[in-house]
NUSE-582357 format. One record per residue: x, y, z of N, C-alpha, C in turn. Coordinates in Angstrom, 2 decimals. Example, Ala and Ser with C-alpha at 12.3 -4.5 7.8 and 13.67 -1.06 7.14 Angstrom:
<node n_X="13.19" n_Y="-5.69" n_Z="7.80" ca_X="12.30" ca_Y="-4.50" ca_Z="7.80" c_X="13.20" c_Y="-3.30" c_Z="7.80"/>
<node n_X="12.85" n_Y="-2.25" n_Z="7.08" ca_X="13.67" ca_Y="-1.06" ca_Z="7.14" c_X="12.90" c_Y="0.03" c_Z="7.87"/>
//
This chain:
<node n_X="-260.14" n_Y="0.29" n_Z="-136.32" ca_X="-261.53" ca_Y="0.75" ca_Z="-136.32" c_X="-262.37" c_Y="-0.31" c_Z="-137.04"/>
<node n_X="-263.48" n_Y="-0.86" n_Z="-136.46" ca_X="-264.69" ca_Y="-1.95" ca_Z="-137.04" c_X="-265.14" c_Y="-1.26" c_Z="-138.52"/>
<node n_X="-265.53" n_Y="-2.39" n_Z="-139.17" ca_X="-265.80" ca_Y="-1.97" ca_Z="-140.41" c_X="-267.31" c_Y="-0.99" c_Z="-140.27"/>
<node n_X="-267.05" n_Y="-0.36" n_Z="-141.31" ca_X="-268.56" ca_Y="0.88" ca_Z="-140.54" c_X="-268.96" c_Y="1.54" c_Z="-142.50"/>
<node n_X="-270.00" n_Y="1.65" n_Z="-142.79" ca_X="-270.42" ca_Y="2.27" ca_Z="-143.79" c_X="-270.45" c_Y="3.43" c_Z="-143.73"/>
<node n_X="-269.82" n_Y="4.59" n_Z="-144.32" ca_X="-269.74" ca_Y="5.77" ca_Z="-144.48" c_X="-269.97" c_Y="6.24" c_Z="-145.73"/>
<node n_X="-270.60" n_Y="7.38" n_Z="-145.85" ca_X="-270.85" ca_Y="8.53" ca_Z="-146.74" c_X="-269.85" c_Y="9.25" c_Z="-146.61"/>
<node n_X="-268.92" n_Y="9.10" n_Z="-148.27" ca_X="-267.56" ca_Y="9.82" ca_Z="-148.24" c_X="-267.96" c_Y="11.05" c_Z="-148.13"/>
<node n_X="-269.28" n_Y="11.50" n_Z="-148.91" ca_X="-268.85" ca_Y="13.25" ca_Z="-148.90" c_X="-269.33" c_Y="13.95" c_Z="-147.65"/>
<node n_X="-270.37" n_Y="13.22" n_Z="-146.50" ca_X="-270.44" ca_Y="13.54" ca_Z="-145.24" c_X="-269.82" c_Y="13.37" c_Z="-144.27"/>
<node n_X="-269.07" n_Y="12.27" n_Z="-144.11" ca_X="-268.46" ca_Y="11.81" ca_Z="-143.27" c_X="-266.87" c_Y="12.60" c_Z="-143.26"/>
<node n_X="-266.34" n_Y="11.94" n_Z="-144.39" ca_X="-264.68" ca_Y="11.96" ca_Z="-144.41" c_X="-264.78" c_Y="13.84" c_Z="-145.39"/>
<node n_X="-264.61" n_Y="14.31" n_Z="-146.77" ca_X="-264.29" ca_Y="14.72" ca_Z="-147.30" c_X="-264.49" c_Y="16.02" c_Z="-146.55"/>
<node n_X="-263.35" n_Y="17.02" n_Z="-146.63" ca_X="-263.46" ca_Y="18.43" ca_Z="-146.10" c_X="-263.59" c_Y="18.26" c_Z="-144.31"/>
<node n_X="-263.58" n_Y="17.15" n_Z="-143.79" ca_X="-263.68" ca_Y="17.23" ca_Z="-142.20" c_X="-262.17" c_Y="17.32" c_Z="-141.81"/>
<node n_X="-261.90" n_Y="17.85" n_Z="-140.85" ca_X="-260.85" ca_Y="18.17" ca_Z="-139.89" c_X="-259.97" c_Y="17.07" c_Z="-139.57"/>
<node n_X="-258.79" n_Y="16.93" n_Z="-139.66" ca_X="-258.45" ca_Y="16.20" ca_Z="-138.37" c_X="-257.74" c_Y="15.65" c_Z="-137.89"/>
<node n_X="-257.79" n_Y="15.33" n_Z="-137.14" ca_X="-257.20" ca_Y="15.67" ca_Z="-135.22" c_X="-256.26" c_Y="14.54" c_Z="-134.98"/>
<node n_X="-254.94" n_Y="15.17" n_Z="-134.20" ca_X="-254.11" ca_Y="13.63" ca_Z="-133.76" c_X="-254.68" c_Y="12.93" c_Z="-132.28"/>
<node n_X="-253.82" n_Y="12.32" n_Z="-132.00" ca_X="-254.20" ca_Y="11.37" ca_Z="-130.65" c_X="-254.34" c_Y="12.36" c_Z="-129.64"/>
<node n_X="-253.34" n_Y="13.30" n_Z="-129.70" ca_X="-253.70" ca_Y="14.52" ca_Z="-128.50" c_X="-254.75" c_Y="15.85" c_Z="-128.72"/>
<node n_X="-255.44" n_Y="15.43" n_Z="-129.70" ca_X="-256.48" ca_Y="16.45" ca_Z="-130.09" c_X="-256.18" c_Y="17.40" c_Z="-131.51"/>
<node n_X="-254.82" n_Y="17.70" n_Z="-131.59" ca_X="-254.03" ca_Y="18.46" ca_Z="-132.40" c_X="-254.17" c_Y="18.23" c_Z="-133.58"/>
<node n_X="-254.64" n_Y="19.32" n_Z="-134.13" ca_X="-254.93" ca_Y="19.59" ca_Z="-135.34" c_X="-253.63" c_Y="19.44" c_Z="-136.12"/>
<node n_X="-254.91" n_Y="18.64" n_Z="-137.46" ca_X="-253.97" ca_Y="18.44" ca_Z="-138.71" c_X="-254.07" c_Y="18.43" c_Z="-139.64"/>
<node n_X="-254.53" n_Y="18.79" n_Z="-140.14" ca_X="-255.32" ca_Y="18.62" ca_Z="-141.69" c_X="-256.55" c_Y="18.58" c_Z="-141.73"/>
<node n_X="-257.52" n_Y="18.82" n_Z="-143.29" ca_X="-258.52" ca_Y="18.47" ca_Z="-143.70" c_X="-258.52" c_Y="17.20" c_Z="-144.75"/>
<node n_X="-259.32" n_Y="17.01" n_Z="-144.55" ca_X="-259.67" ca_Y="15.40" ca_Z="-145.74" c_X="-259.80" c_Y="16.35" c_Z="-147.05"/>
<node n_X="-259.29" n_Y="16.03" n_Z="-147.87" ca_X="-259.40" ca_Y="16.91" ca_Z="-148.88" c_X="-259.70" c_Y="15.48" c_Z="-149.99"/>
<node n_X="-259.20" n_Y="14.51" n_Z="-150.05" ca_X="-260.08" ca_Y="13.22" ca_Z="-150.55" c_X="-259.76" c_Y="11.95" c_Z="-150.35"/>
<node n_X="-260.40" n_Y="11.34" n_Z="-150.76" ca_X="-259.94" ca_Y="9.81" ca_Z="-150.10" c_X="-259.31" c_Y="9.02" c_Z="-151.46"/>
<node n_X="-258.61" n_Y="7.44" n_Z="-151.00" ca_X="-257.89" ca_Y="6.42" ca_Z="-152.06" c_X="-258.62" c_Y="5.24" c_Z="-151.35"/>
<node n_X="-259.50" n_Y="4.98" n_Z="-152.20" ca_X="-260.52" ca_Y="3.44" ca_Z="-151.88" c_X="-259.92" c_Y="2.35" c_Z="-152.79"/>
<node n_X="-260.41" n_Y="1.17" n_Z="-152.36" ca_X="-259.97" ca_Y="-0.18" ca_Z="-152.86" c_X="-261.32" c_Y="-0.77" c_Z="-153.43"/>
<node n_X="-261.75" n_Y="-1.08" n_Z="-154.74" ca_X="-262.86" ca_Y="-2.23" ca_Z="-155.11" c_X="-262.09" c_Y="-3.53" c_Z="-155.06"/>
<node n_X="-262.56" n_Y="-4.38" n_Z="-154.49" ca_X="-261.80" ca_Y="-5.65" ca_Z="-154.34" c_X="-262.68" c_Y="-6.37" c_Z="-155.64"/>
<node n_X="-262.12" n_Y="-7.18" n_Z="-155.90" ca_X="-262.02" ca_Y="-8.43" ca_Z="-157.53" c_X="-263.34" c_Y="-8.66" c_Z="-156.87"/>
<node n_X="-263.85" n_Y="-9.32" n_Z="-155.98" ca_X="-264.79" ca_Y="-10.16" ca_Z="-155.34" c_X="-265.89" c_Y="-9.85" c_Z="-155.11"/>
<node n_X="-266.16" n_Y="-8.67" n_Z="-155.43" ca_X="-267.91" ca_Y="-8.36" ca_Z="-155.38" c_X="-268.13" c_Y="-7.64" c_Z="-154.20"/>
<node n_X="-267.37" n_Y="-7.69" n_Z="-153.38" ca_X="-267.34" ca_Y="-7.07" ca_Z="-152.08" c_X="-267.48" c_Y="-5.50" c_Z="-151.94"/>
<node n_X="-268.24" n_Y="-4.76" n_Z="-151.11" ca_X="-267.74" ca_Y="-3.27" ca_Z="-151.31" c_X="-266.55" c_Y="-2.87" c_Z="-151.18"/>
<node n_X="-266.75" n_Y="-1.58" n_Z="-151.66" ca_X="-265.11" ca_Y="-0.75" ca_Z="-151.72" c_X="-265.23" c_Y="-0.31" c_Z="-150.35"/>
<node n_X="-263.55" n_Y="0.20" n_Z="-150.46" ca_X="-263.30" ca_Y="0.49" ca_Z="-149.04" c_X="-261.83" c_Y="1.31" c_Z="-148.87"/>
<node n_X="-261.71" n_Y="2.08" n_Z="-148.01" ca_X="-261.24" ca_Y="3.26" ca_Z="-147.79" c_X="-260.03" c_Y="2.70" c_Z="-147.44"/>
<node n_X="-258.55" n_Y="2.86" n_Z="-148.43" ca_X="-257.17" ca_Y="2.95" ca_Z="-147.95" c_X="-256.83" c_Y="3.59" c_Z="-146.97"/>
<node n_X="-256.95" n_Y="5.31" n_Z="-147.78" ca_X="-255.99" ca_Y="6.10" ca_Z="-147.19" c_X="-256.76" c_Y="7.92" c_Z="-147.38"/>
<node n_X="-256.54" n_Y="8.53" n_Z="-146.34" ca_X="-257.13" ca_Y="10.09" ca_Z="-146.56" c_X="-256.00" c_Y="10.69" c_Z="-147.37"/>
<node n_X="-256.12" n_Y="11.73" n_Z="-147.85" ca_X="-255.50" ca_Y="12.24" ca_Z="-148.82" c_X="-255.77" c_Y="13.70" c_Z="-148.96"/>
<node n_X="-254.67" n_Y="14.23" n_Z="-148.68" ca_X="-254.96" ca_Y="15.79" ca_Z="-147.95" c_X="-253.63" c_Y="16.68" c_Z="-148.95"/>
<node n_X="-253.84" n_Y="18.18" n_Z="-148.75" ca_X="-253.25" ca_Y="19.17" ca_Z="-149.41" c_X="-253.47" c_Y="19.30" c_Z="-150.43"/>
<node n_X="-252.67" n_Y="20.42" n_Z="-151.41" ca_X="-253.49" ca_Y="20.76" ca_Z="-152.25" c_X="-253.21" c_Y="20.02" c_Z="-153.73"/>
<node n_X="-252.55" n_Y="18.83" n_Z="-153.80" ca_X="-252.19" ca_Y="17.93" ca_Z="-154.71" c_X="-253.38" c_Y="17.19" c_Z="-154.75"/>
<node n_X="-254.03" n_Y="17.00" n_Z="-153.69" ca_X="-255.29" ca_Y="16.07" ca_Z="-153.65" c_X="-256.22" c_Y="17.18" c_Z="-153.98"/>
<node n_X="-256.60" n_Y="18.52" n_Z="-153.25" ca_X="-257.56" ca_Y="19.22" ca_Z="-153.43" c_X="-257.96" c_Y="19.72" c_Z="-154.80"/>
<node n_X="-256.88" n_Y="20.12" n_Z="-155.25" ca_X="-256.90" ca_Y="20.56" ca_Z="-156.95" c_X="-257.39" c_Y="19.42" c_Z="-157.78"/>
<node n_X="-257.16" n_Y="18.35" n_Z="-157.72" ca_X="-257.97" ca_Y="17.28" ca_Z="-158.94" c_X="-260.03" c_Y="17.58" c_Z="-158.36"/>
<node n_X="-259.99" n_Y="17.54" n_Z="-156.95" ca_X="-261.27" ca_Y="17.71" ca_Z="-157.00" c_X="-262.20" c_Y="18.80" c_Z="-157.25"/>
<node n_X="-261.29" n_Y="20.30" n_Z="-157.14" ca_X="-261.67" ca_Y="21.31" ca_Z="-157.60" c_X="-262.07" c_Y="21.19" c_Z="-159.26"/>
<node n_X="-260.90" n_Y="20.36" n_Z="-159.97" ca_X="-261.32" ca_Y="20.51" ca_Z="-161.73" c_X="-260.59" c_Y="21.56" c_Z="-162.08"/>
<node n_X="-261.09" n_Y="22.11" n_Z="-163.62" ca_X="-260.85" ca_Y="22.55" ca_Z="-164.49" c_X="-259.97" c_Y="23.81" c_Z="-164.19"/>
<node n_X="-259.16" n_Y="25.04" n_Z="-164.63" ca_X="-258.48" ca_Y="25.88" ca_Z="-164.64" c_X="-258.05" c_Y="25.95" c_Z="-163.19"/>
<node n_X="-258.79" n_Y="26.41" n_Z="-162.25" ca_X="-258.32" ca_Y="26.51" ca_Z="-160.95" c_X="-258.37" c_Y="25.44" c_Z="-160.02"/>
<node n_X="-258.16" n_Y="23.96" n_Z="-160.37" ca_X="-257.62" ca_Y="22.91" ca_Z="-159.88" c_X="-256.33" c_Y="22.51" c_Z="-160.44"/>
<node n_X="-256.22" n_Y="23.39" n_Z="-161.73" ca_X="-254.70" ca_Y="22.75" ca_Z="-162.46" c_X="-253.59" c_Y="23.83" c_Z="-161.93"/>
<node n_X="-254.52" n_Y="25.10" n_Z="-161.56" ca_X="-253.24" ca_Y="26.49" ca_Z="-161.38" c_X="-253.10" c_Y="26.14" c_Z="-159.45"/>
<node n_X="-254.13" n_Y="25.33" n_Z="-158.62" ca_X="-254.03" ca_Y="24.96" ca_Z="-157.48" c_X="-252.73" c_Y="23.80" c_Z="-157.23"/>
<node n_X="-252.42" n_Y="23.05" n_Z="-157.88" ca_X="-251.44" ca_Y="21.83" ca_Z="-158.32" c_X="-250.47" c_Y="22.54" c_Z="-158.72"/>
<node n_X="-250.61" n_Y="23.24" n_Z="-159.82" ca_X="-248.96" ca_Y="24.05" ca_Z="-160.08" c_X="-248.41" c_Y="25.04" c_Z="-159.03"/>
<node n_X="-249.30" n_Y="26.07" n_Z="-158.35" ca_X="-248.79" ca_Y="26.55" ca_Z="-157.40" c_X="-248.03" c_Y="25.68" c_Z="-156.18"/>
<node n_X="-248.49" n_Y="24.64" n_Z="-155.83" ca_X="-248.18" ca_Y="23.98" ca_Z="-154.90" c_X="-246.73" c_Y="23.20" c_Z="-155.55"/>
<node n_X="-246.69" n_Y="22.78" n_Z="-156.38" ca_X="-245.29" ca_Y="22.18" ca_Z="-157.23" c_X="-244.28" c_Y="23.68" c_Z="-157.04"/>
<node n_X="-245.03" n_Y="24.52" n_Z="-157.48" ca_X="-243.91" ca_Y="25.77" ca_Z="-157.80" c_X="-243.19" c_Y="26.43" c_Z="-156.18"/>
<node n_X="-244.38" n_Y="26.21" n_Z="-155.49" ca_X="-243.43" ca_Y="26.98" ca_Z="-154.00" c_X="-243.88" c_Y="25.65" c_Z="-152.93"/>
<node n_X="-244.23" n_Y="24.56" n_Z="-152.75" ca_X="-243.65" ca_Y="23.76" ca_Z="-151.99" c_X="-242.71" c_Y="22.92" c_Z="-151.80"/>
<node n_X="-242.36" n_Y="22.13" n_Z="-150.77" ca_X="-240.87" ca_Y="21.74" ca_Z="-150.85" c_X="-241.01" c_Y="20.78" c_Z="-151.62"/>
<node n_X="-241.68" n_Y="19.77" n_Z="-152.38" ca_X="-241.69" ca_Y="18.91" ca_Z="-152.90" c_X="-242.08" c_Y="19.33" c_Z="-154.39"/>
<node n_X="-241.46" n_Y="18.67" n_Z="-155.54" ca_X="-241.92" ca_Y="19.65" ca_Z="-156.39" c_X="-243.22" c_Y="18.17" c_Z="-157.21"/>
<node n_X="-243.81" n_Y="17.28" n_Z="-156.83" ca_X="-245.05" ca_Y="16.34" ca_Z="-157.30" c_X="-245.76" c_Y="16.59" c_Z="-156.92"/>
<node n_X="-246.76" n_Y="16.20" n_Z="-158.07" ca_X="-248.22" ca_Y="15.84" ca_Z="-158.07" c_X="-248.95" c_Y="15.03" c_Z="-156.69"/>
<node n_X="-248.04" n_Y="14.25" n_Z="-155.77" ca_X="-248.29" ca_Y="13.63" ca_Z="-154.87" c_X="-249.23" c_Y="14.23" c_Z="-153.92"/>
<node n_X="-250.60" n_Y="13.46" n_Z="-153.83" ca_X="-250.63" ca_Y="14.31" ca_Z="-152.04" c_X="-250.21" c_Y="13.92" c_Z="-150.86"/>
<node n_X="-250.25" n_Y="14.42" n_Z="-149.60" ca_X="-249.74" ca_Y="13.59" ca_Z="-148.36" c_X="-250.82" c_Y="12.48" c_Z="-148.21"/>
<node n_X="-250.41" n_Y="11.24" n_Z="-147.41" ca_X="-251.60" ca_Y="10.80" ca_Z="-147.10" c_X="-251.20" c_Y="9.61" c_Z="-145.64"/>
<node n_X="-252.46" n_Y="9.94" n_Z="-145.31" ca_X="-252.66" ca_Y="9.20" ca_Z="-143.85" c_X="-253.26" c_Y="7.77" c_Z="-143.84"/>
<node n_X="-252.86" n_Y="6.18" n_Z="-143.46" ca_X="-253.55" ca_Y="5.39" ca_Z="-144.09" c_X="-255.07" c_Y="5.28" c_Z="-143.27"/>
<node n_X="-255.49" n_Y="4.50" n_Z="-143.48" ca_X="-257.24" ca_Y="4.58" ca_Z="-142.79" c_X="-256.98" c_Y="4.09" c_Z="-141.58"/>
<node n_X="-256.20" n_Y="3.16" n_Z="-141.32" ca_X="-256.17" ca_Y="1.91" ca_Z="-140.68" c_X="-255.47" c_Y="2.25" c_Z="-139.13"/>
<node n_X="-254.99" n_Y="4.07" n_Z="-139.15" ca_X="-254.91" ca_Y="5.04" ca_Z="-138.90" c_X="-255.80" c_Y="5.82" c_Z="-137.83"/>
<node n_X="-257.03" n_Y="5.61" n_Z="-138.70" ca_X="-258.03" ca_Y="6.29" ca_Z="-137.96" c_X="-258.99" c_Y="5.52" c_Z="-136.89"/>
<node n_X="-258.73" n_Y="5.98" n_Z="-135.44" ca_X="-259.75" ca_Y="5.63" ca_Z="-134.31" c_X="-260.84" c_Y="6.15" c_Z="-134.37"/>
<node n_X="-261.35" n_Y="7.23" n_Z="-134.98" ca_X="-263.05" ca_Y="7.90" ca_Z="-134.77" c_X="-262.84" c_Y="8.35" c_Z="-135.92"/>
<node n_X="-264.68" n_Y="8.29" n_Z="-136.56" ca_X="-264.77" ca_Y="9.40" ca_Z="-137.13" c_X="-266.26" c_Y="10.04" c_Z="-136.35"/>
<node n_X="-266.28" n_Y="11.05" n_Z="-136.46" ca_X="-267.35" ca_Y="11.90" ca_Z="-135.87" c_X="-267.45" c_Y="13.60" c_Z="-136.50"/>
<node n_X="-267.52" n_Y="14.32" n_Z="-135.72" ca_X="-267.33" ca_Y="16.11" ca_Z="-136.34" c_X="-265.78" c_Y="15.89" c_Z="-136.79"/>
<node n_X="-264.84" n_Y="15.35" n_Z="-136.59" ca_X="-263.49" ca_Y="15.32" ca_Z="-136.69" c_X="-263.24" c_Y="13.87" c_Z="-137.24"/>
<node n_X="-262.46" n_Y="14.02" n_Z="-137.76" ca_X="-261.51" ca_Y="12.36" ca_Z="-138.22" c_X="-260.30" c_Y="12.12" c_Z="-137.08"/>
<node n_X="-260.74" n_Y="11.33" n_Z="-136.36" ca_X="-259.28" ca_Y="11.70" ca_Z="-135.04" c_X="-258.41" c_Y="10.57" c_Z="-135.73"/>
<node n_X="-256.68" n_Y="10.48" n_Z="-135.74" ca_X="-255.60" ca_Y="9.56" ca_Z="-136.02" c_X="-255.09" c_Y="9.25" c_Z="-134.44"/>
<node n_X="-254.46" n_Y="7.48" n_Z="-135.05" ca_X="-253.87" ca_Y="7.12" ca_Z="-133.77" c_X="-252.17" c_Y="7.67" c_Z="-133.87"/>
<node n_X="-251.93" n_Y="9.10" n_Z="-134.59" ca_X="-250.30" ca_Y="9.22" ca_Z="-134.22" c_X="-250.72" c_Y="10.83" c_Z="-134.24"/>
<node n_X="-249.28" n_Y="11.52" n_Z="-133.69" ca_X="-249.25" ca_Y="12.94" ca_Z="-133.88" c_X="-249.27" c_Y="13.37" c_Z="-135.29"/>
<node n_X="-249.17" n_Y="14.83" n_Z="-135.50" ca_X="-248.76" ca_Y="15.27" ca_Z="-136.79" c_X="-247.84" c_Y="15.39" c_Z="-136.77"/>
<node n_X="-246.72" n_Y="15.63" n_Z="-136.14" ca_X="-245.05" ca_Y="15.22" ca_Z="-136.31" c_X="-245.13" c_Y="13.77" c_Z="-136.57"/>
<node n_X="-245.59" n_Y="13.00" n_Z="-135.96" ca_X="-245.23" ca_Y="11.24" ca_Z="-136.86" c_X="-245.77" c_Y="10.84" c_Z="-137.77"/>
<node n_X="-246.80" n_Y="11.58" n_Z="-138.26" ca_X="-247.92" ca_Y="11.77" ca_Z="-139.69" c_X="-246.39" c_Y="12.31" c_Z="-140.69"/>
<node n_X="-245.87" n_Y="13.14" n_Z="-140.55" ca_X="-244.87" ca_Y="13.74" ca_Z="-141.27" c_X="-245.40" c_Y="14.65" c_Z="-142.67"/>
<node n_X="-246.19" n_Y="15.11" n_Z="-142.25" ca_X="-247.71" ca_Y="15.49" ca_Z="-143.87" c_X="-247.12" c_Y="17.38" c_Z="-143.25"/>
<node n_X="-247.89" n_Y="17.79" n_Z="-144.82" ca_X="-247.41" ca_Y="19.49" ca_Z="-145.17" c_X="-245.78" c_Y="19.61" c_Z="-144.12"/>
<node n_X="-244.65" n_Y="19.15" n_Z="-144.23" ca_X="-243.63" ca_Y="20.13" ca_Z="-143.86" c_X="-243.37" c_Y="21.19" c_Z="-144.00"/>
<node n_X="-244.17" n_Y="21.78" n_Z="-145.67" ca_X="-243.72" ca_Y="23.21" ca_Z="-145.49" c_X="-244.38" c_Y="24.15" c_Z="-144.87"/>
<node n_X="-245.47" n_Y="23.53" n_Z="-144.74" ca_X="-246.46" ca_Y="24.78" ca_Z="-143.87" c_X="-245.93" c_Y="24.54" c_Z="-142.36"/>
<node n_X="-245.61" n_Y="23.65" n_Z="-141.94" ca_X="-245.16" ca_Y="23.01" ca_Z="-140.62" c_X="-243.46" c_Y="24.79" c_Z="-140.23"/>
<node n_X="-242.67" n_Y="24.44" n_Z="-141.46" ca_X="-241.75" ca_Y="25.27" ca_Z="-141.62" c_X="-241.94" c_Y="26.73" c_Z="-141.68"/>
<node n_X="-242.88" n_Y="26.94" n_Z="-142.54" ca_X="-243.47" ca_Y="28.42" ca_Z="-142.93" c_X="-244.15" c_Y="28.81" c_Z="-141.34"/>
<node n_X="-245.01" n_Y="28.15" n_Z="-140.82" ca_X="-245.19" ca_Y="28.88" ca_Z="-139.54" c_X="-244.36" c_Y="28.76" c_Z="-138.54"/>
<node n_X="-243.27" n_Y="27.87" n_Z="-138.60" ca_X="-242.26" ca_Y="27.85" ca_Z="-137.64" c_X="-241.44" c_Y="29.58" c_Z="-137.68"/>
<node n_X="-240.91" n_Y="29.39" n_Z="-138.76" ca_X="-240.25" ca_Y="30.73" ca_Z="-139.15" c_X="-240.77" c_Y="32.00" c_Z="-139.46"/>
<node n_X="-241.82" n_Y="31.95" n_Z="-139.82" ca_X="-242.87" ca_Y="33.20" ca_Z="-140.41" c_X="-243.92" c_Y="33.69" c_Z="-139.45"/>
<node n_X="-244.60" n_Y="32.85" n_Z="-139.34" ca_X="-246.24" ca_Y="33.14" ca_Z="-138.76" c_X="-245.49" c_Y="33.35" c_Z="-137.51"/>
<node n_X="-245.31" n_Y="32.58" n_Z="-137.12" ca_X="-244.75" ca_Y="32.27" ca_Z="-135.15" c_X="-244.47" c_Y="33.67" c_Z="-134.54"/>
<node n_X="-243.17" n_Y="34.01" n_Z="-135.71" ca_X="-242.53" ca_Y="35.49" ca_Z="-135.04" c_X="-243.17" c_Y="36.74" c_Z="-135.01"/>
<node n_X="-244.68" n_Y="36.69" n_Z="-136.11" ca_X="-245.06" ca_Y="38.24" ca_Z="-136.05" c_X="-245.89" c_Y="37.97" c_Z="-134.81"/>
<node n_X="-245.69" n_Y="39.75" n_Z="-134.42" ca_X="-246.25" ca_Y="39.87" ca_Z="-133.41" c_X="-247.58" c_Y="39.75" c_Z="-132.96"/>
<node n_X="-248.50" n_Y="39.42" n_Z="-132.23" ca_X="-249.46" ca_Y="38.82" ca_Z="-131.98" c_X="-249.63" c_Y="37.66" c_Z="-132.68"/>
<node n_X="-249.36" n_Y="36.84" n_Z="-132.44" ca_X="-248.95" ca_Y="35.32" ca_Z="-133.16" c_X="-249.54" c_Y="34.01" c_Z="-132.21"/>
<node n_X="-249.81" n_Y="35.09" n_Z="-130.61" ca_X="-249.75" ca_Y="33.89" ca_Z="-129.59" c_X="-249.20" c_Y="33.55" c_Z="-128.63"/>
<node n_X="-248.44" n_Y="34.83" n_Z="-129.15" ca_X="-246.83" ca_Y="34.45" ca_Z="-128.13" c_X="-246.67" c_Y="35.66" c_Z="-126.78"/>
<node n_X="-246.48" n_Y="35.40" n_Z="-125.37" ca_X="-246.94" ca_Y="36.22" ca_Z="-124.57" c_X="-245.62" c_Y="36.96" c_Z="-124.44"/>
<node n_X="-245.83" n_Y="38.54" n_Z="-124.48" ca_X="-245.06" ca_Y="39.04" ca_Z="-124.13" c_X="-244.15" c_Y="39.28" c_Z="-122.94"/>
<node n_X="-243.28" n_Y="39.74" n_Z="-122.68" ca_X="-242.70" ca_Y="39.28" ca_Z="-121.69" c_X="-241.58" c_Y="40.30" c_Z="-121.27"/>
//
């Protein structure tokens, strides 16, 4: 993607988004920018999604109990968030579209798992009866 000036908190932060086949994947929950030595503007690594990222931007009490919940029942037990690199992203527009799926993103497995096994099977889920 050409270099392009963006407004993090309009553009990227809290927007959707989407793999190469449309498929939803996440929200931007915040970004990892670079100031280069050189005077040059900063500039956008990597999006940075779930609730390891979301909780530092929430703050105080319920950004720290947002981070521990997520340590305490996701599969990973860090501070880490997932993250997608920029270099990644073909559009941004209403959506942040990526040039891979969310299976090759490899981001939230456990929610990936939890609706495999959980959500999927209750009834009215989506699934046509038969």
């Amino acid at each position: 993607m050409a270099a392009r000036v963006l407004d993090l908190t309009l553009h990227l932060l809290d927007r959707q988004v989407v793999d190469q086949d449309g498929g939803l994947v996440c929200n931007v929950d915040d970004v990892d920018f670079l100031v280069p030595d050189d005077g040059s503007p900063p500039y956008v690594v990597e999006l940075l999604t779930g609730p390891a990222a979301l909780g530092p931007r929430l703050g105080g009490l319920l950004g720290r109990w947002w981070v521990s919940a997520y340590q305490l029942l996701g599969q990973r037990h860090d501070r880490e968030p997932d993250r997608i690199p920029y270099q990644l992203v073909t559009d941004v527009g209403s959506a942040v579209t990526v040039a891979r799926t969310r299976a090759e993103l490899g981001i939230h497995p456990g929610e990936d798992r939890a609706r495999e096994y959980l959500v999927d099977r209750l009834p009215g889920a989506g699934h046509e009866s038969g």
